[in-house]
N, C-alpha and C positions, 0 to 999 in steps of 0.2 A: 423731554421724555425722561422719566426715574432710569437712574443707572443699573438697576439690577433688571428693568424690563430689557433693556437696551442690550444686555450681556446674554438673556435669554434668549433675545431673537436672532440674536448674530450665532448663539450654538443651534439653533435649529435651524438657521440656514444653514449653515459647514454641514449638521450631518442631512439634510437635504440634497444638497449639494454631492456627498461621496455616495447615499443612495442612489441620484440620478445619473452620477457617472456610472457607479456602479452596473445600474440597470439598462445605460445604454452601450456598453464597451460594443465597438465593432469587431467581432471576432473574423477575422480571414480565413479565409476556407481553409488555408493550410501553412504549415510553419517547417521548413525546415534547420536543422543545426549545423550542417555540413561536418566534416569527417572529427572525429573527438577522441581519437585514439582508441586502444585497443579491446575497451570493454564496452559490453553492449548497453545500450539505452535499460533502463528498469521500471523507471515512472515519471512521470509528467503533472505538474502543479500551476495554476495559476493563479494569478492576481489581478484580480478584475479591477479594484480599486486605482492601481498605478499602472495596467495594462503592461503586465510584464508574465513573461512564462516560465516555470523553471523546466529543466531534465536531469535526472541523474544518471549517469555513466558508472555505475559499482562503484568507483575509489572517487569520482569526481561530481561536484553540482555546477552545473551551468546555468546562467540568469541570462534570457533574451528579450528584446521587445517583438512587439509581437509584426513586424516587418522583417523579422529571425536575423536582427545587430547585437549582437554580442554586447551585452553591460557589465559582466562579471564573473566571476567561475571560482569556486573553491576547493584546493587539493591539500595533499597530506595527510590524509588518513588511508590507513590499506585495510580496511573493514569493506563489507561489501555492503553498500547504500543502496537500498532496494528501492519502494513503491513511495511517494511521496503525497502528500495535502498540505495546501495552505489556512492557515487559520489566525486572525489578529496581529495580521505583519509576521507573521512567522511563517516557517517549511518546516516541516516533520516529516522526517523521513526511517524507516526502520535500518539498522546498522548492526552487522552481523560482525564479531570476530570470534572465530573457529578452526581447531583444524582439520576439518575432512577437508575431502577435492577440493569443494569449492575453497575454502580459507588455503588451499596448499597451490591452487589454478594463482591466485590473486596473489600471494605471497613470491611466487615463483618468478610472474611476470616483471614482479615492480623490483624484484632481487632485495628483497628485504626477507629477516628472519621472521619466521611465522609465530606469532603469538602463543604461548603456551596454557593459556587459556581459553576457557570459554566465556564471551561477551557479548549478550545482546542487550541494545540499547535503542531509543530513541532519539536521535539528531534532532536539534532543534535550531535551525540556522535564523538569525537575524536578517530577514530580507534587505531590509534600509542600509544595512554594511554592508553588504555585498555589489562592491562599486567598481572595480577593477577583473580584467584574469588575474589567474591561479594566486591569489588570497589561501595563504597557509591557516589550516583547519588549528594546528598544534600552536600557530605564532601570535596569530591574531582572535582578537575578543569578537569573536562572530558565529559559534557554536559552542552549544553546552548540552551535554549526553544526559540523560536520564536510565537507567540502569533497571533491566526486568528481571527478577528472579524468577517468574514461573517458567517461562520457557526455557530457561537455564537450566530448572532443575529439572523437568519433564527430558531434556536434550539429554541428560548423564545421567538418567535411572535407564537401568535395563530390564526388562520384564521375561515373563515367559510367552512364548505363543507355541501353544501347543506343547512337543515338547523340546522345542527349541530357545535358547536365549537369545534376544535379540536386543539391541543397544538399541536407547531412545524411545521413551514413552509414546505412544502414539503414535509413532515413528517421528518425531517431531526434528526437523534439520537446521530448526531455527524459524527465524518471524523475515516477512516480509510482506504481504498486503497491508494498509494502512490505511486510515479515515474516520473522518468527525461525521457523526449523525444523532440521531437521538436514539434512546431507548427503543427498543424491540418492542412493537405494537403501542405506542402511544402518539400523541399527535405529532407532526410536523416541528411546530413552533417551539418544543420542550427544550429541556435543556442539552446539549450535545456533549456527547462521551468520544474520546478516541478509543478506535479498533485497530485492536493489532492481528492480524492473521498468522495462523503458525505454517511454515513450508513444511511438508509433508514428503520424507522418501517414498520415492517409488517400489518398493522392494514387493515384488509380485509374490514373493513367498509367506510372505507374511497375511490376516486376516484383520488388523488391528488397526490399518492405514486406512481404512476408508469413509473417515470422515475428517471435513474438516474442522478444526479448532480457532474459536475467535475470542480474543480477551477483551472485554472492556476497561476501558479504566476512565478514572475521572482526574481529569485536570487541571483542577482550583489550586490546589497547594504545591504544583510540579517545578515553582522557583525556590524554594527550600530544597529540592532534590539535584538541580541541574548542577552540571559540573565541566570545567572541558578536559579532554580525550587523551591522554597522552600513550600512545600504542606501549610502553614497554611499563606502563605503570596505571592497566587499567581498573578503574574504580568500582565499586559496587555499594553508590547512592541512589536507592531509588524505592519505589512501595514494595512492601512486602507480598504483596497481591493484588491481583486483578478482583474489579469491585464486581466482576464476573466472566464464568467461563464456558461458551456456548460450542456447540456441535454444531456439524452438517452432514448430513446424508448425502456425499454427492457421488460416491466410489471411489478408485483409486485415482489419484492424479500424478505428474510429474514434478515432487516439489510442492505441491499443496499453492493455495492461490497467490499466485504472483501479481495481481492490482487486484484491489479493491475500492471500489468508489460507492459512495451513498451521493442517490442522486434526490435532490429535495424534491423534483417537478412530479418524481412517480412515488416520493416515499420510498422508493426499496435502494438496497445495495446489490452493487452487480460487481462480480467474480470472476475474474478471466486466469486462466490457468492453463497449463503446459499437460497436453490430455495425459490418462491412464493408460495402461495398458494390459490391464484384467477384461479376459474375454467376455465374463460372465457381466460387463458392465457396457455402456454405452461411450462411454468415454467421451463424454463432451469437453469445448473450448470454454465456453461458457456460463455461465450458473443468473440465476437472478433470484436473490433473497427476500423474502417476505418482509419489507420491512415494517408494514400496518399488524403481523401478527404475531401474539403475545408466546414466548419462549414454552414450552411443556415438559413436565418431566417422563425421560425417558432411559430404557437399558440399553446399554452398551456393552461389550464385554475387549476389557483389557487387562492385561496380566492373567489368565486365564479364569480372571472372576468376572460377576457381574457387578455392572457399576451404573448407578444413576445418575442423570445428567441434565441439562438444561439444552434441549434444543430449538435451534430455527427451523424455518422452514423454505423451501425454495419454493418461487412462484408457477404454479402449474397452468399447464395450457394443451393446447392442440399437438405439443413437441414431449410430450410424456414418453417415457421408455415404459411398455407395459412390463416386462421380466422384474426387471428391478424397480421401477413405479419412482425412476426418478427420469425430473424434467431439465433442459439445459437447452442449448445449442450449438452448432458446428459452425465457428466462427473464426477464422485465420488471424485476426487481429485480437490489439485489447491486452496481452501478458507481460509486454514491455511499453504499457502508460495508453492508462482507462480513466479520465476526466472528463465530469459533467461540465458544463457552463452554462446551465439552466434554459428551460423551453422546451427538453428534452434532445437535448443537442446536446452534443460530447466531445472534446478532442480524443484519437484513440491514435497511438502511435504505428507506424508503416519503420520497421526496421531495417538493415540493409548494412551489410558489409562488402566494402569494396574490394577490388581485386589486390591491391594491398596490404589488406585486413587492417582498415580500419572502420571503425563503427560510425554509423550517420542514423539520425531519425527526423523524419518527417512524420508532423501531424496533422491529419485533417479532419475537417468537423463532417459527422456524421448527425443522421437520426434516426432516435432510435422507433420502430417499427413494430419490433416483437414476430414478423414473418418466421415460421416454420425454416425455410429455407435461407433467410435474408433479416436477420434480426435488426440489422443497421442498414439503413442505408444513407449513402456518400453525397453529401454537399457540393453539388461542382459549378462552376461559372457555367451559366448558360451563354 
């Protein structure tokens, strides 16, 4: 047989081969991590390819198999590691350093001096390194930050509302929902952008907080940006902008969306978030975003102007709030780790702190339904 046939055939088997593992991973119905110390679960990643799961714990990442054995874990950064995706042997995960509460809650705990800056970044952990527990983030070649200036600057401009000043464009607290899908109303198979979600104050006085804000960006050139972390000398490598910047009409929320998952089987991205607390809104758990429909220009008004915008749209149904003419769900789960694993089936994290306060998450695989009442429902051994 010619040598270059021979070379051919043996690459289309290999990628045959991680497709059909790929497609057939036996997911378990449920996975837990047992107790991980003092900070709560944020998001949940997996890797279909090598059947392995990640969690993040705000300062920690944990790598398990999916019989929930422990293979690795990496610590040493006191930034707060939100909402995570895997993509090409990698974790991505959003990484906040700041000092309100939250940067002064995490600072406090670990007894280290709190950053004097503002830093949000994108963690990029090497799965394939991550072979052991607690693997230092600052020691070892196994993360490298990516650095955003929009939400940076959006966090340190203060605006007017009304006639008050208020810190923080958009209310913005920082980014934590995260996820690769494609462009906003184009097909499935196109090319895939990471989204970054911005966390959103709750601050009820204000009128300016009630949408949420999602960046696109594109991720061909982000190994000329990457860098690793060092807390007392953080870097500021990374695009000067988002290759876009979208809205959402969802009202007010707590913290703005805390996971964000694009899931391929429905096309759309779905929203889980820590609800509102403006009367005048419905206050959902849930959101599910339009992902078949194309962005439109629309007004907004921040800093007490108007301002045009790029927005999404959320998917409507029979669970519409007529007052405000937005749609979502009342959903208990989902804000601390909302992953698809295709069919329409999801791992969504069950959180839990023990009577000695330490954090534990348990996942289990749902589907998702779209019910009024019951938008998921729970996979159980019969």
């Amino acid at each position: 047989m010619n040598k270059s046939i021979l070379i051919l055939l043996c690459c289309v088997a290999s990628v045959s081969s991680l497709y059909s593992q790929k497609m057939n991973t036996i997911w378990p119905d449920s996975i837990a991590t047992g107790s991980q110390g003092k900070f709560h679960v944020q998001g949940v990643a997996v890797d279909s390819t090598n059947s392995c799961v990640y969690f993040s714990f705000t300062n920690s990442l944990i790598k398990m198999d999916l019989s929930g054995k422990l293979i690795g874990s990496v610590v040493g950064f006191a930034g707060h590691l939100g909402d995570l995706d895997f993509k090409d042997g990698k974790v991505y995960g959003s990484l906040e350093y700041k000092s309100d509460g939250i940067g002064k809650g995490i600072s406090n705990e670990l007894g280290l001096d709190i950053s004097k800056e503002n830093g949000f970044y994108i963690a990029i952990f090497d799965g394939s390194k991550i072979v052991r527990p607690a693997m230092n983030a600052e020691k070892e070649d196994l993360l490298k930050t990516v650095y955003l200036a929009e939400p940076v600057m959006d966090y340190e401009t203060s605006v007017k509302v009304g006639d008050a000043i208020k810190e923080h464009r958009y209310a913005c607290s920082g980014i934590d929902g995260l996820t690769f899908g494609p462009a906003f109303g184009t097909k499935k198979d196109k090319k895939e952008y990471l989204y970054v979600a911005y966390g959103i104050y709750g601050d009820t006085t204000r009128d300016d907080n009630d949408h949420q804000v999602i960046l696109q960006y594109d991720i061909d050139n982000w190994d000329s940006y990457g860098q690793m972390l060092l807390l007392n000398k953080l870097h500021r490598s990374g695009p000067k902008k988002p290759k876009a910047k979208y809205f959402l009409k969802t009202g007010n929320t707590t913290y703005g969306i805390q996971n964000l998952a694009y899931d391929a089987y429905s096309g759309n991205f779905f929203a889980a978030v820590y609800k509102g607390k403006k009367a005048i809104y419905p206050n959902y758990d849930l959101f599910v975003i339009d992902g078949k429909r194309k962005p439109t220009k629309e007004i907004i008004s921040s800093d007490n102007k108007q301002e045009k915008v790029a927005m999404v749209h959320l998917v409507e149904g029979d669970n519409k709030d007529t007052d405000s003419g937005i749609s979502g769900w009342y959903f208990q789960w989902g804000a601390t780790g909302l992953c698809p694993i295709g069919n329409g089936l999801f791992y969504i994290s069950h959180n839990k702190k023990t009577s000695d306060g330490e954090q534990q998450s348990t996942i289990h695989k749902y589907k998702w339904v779209g019910e009024v009442k019951s938008p998921f429902r729970m996979i159980e051994k019969k």
